[in-house]
Chimera marker file (.cmm) of the C-alpha trace (Angstrom):
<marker_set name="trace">
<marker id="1" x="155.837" y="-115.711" z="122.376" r="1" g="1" b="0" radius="0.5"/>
<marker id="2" x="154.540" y="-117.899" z="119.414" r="1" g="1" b="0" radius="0.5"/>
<marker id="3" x="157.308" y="-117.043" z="116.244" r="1" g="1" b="0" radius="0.5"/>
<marker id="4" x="155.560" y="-116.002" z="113.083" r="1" g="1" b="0" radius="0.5"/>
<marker id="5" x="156.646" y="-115.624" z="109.484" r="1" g="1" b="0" radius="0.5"/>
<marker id="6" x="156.881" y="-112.810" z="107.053" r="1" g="1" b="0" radius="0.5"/>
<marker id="7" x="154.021" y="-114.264" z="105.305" r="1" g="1" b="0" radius="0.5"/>
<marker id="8" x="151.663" y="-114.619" z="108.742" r="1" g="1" b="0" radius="0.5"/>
<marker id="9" x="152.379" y="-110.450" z="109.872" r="1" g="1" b="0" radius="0.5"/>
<marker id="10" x="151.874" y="-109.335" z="105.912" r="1" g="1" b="0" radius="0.5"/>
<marker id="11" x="148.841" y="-111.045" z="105.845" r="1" g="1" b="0" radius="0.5"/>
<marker id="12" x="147.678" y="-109.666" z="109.248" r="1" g="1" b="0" radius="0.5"/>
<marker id="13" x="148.457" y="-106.179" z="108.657" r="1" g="1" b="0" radius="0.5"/>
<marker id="14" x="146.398" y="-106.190" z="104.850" r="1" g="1" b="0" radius="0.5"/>
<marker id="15" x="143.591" y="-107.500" z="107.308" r="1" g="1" b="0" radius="0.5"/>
<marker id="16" x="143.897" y="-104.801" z="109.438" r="1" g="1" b="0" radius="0.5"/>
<marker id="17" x="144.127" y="-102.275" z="106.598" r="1" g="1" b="0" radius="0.5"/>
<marker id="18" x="141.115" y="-103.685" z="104.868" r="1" g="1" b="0" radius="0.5"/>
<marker id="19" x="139.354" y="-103.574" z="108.121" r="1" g="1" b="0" radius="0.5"/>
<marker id="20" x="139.690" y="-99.664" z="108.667" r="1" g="1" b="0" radius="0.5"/>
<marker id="21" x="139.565" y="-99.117" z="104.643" r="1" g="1" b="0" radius="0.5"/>
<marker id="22" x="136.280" y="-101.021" z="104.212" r="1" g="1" b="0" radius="0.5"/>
<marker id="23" x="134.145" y="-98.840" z="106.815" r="1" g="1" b="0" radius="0.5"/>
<marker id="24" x="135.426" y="-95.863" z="105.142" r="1" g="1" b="0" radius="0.5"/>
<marker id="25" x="134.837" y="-96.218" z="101.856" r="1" g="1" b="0" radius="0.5"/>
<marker id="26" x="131.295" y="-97.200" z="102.917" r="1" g="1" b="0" radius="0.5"/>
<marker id="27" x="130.869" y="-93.814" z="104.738" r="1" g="1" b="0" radius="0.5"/>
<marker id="28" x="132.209" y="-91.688" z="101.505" r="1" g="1" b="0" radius="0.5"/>
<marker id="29" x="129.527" y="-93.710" z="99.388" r="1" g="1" b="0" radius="0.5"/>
<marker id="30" x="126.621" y="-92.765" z="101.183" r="1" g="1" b="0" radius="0.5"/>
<marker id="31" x="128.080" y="-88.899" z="101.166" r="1" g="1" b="0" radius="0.5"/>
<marker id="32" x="126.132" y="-86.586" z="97.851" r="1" g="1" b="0" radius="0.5"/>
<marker id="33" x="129.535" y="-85.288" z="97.916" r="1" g="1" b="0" radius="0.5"/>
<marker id="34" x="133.226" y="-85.231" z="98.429" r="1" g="1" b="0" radius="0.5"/>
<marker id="35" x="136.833" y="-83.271" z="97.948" r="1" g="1" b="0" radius="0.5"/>
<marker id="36" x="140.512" y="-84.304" z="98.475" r="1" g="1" b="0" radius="0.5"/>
<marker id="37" x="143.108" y="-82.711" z="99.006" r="1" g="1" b="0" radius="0.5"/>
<marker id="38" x="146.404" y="-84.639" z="97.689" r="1" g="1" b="0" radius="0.5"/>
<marker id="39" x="150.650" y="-84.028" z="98.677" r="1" g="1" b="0" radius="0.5"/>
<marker id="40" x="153.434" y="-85.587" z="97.462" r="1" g="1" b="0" radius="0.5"/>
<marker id="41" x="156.314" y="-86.042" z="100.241" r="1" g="1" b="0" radius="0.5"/>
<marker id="42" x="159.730" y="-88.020" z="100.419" r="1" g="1" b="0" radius="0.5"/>
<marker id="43" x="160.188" y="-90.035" z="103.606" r="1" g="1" b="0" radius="0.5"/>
<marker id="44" x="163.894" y="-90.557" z="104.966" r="1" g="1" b="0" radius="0.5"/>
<marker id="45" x="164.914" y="-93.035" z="102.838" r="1" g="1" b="0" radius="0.5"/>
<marker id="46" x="163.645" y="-90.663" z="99.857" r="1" g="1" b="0" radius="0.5"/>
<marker id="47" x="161.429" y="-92.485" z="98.539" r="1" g="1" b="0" radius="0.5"/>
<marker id="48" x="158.160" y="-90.537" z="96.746" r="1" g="1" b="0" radius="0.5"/>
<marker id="49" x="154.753" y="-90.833" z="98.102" r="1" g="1" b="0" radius="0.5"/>
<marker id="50" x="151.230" y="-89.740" z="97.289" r="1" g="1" b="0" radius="0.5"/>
<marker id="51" x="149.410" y="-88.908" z="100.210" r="1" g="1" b="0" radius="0.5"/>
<marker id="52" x="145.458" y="-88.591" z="100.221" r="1" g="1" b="0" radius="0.5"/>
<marker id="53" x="142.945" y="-87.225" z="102.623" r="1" g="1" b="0" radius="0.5"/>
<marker id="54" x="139.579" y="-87.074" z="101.638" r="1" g="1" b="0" radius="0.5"/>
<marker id="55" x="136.835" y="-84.875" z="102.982" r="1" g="1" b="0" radius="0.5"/>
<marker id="56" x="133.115" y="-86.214" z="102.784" r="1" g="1" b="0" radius="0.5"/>
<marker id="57" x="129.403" y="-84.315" z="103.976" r="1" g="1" b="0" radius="0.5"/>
<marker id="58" x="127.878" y="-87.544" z="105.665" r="1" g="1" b="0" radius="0.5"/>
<marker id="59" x="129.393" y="-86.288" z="108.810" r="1" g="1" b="0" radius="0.5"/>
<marker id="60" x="131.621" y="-83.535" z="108.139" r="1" g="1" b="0" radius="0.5"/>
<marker id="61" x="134.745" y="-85.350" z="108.195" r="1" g="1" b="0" radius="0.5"/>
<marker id="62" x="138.132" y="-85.446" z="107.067" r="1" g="1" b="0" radius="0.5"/>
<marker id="63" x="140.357" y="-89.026" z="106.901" r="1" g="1" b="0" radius="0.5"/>
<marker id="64" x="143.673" y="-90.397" z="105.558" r="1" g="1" b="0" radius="0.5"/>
<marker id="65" x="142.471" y="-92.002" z="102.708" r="1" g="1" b="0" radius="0.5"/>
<marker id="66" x="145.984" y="-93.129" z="100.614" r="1" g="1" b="0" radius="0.5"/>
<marker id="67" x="149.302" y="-93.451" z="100.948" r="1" g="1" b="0" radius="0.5"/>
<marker id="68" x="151.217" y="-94.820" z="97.636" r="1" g="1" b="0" radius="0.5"/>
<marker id="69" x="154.456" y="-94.825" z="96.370" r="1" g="1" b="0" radius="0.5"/>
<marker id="70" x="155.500" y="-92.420" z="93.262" r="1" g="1" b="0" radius="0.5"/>
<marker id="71" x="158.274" y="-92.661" z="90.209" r="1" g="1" b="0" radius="0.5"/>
<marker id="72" x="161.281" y="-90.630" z="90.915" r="1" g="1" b="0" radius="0.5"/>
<marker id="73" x="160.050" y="-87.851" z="88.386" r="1" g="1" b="0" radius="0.5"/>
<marker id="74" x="156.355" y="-87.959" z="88.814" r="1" g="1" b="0" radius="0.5"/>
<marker id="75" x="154.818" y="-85.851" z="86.376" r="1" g="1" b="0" radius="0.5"/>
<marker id="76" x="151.014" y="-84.436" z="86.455" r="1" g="1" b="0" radius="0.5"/>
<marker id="77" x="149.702" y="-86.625" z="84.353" r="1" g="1" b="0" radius="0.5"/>
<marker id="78" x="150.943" y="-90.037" z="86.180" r="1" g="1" b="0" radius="0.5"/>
<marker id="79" x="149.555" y="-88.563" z="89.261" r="1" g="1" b="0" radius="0.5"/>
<marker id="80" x="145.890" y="-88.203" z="87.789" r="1" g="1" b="0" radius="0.5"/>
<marker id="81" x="146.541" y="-91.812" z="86.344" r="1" g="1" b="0" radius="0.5"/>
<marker id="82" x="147.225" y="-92.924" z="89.799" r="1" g="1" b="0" radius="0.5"/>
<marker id="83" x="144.057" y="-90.903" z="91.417" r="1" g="1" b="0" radius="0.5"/>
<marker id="84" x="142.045" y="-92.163" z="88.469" r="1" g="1" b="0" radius="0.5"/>
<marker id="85" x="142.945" y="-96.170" z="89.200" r="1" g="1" b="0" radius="0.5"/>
<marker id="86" x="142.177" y="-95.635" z="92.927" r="1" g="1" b="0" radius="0.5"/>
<marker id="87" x="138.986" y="-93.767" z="91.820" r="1" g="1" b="0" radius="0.5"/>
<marker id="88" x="138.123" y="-96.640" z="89.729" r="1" g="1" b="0" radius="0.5"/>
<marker id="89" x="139.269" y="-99.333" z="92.030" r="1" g="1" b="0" radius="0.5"/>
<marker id="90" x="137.141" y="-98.237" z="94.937" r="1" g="1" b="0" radius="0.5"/>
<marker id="91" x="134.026" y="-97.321" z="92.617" r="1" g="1" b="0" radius="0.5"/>
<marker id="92" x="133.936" y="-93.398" z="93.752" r="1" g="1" b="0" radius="0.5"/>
<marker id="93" x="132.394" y="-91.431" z="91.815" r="1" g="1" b="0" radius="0.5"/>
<marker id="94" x="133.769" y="-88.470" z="89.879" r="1" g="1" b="0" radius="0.5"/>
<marker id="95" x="130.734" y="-86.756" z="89.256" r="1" g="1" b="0" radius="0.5"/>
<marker id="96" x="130.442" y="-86.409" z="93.513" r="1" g="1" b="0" radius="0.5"/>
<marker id="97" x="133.797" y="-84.886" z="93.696" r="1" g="1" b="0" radius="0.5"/>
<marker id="98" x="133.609" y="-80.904" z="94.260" r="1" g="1" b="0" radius="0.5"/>
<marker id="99" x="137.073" y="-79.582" z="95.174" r="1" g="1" b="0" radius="0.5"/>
<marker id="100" x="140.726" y="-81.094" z="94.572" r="1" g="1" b="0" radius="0.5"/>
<marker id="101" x="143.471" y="-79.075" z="96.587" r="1" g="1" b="0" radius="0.5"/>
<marker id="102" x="147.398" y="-80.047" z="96.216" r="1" g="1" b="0" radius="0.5"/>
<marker id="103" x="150.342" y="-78.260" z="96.914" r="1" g="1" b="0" radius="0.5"/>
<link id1="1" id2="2" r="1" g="1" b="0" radius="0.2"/>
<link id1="2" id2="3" r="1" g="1" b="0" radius="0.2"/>
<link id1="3" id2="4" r="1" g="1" b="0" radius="0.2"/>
<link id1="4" id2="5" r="1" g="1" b="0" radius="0.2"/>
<link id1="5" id2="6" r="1" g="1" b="0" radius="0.2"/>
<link id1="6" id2="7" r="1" g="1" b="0" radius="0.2"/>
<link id1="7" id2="8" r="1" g="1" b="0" radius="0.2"/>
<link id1="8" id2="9" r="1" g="1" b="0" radius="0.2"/>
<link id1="9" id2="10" r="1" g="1" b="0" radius="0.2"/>
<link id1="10" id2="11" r="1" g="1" b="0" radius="0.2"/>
<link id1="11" id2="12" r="1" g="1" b="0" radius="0.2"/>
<link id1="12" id2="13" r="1" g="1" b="0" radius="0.2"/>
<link id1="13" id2="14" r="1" g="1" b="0" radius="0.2"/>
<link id1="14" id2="15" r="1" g="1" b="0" radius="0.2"/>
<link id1="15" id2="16" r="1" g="1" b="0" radius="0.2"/>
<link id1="16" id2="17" r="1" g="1" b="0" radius="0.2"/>
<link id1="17" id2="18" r="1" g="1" b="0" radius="0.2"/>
<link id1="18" id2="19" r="1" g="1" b="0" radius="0.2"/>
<link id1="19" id2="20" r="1" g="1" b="0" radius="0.2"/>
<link id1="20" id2="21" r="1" g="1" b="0" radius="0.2"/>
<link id1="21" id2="22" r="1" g="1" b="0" radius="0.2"/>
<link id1="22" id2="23" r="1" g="1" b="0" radius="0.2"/>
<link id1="23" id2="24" r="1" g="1" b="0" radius="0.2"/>
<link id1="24" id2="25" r="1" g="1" b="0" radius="0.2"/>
<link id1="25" id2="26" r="1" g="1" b="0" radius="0.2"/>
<link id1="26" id2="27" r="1" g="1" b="0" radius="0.2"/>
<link id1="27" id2="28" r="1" g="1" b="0" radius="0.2"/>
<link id1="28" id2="29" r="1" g="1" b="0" radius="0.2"/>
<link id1="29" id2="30" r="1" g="1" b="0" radius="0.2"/>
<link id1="30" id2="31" r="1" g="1" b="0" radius="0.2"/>
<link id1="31" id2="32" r="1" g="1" b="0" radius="0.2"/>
<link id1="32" id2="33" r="1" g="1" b="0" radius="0.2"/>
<link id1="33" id2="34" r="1" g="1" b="0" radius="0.2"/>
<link id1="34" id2="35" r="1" g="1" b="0" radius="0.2"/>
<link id1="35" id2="36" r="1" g="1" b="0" radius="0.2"/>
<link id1="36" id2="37" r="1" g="1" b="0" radius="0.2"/>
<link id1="37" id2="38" r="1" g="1" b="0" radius="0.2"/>
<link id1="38" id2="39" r="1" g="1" b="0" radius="0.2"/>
<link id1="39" id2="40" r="1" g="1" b="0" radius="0.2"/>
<link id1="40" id2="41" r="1" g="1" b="0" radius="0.2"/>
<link id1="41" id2="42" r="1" g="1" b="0" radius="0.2"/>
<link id1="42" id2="43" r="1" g="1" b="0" radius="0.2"/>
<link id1="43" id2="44" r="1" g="1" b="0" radius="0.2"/>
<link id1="44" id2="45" r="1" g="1" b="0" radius="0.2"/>
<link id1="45" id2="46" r="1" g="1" b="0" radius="0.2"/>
<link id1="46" id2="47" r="1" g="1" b="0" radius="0.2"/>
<link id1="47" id2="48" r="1" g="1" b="0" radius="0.2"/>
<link id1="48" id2="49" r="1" g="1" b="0" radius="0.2"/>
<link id1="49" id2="50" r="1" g="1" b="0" radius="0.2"/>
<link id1="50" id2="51" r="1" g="1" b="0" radius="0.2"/>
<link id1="51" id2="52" r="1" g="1" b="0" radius="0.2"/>
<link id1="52" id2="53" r="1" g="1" b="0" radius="0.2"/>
<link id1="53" id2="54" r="1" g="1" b="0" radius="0.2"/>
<link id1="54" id2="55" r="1" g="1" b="0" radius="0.2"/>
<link id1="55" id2="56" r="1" g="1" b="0" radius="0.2"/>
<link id1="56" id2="57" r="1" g="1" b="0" radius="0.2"/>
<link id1="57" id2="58" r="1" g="1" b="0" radius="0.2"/>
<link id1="58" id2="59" r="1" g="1" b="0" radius="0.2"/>
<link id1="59" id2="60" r="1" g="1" b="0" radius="0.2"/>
<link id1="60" id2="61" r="1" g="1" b="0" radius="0.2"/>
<link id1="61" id2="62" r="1" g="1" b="0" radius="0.2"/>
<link id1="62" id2="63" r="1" g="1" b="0" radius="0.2"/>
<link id1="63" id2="64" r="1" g="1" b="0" radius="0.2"/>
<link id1="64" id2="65" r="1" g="1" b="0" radius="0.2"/>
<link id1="65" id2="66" r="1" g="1" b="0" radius="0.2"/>
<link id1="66" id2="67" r="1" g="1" b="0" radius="0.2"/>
<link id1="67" id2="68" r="1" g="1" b="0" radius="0.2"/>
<link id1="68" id2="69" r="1" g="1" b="0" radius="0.2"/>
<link id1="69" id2="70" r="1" g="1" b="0" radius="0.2"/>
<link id1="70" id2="71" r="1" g="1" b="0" radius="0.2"/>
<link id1="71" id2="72" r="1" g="1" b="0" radius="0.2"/>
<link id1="72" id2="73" r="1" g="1" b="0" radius="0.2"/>
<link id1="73" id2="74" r="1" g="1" b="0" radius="0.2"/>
<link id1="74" id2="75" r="1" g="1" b="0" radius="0.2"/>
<link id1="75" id2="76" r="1" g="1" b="0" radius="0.2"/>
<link id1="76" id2="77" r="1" g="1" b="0" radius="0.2"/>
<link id1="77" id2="78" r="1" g="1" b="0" radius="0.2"/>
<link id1="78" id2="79" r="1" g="1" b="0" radius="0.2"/>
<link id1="79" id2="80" r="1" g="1" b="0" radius="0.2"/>
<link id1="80" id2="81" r="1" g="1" b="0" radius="0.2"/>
<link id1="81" id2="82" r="1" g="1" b="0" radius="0.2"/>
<link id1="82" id2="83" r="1" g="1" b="0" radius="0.2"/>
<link id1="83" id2="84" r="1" g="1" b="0" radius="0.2"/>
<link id1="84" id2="85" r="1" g="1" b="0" radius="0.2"/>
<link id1="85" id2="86" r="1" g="1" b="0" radius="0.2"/>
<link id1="86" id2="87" r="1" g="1" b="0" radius="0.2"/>
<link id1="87" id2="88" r="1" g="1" b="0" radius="0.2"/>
<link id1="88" id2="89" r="1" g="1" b="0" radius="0.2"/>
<link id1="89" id2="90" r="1" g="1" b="0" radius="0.2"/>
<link id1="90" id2="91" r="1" g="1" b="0" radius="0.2"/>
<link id1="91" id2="92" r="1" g="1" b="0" radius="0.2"/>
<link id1="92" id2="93" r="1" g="1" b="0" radius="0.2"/>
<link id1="93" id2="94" r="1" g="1" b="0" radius="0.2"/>
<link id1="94" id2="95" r="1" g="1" b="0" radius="0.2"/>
<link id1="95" id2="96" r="1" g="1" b="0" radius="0.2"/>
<link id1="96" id2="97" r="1" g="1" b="0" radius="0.2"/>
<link id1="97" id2="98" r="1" g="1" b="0" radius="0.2"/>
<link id1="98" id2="99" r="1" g="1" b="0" radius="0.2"/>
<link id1="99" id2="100" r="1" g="1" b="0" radius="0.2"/>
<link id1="100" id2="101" r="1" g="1" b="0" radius="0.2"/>
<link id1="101" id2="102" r="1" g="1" b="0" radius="0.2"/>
<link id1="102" id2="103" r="1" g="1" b="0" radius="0.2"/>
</marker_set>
């Protein structure tokens, strides 16, 4: 029963996150290929989110990839803007992607 602060469990759960994230994006690098398949959905206190699964050929797999809040009135183009930083920030490679699906 040791109390800890806002700061301590914030800090713990990035360090989780980054633990299951890194392994990941490790696995999708080594893959010649890739597709995603992207939603947007409103959770109860309707707020808009991008969700993200990604589908790679290293072992046939499919995985929650992103989760990331939206603008009220998210149009097309801020969506790709979105994809495109995450793309960027995690060094895929666009030239490896073969399918986008979205609803």
């Amino acid at each position: 029963m040791i109390p800890l602060s806002d700061d301590t469990v914030s800090c713990r759960i990035t360090n989780m996150a980054t633990d299951v994230k890194e392994p990941l994006l490790e696995n999708i690098h080594q893959s010649p290929c890739y597709s995603i398949q992207i939603a947007e959905s409103t959770d109860i206190s309707n707020a808009a989110q991008l969700q993200m699964y990604i589908y790679f050929a290293t072992e046939l797999k499919e995985e929650f990839l992103l989760c990331c809040p939206l603008p009220t009135q998210a149009t097309g183009e801020e969506l790709f803007i979105l994809l495109n930083n995450f793309v960027q920030d995690t060094d895929l490679s666009w030239g490896h992607w073969f399918g986008i699906c979205s609803d």
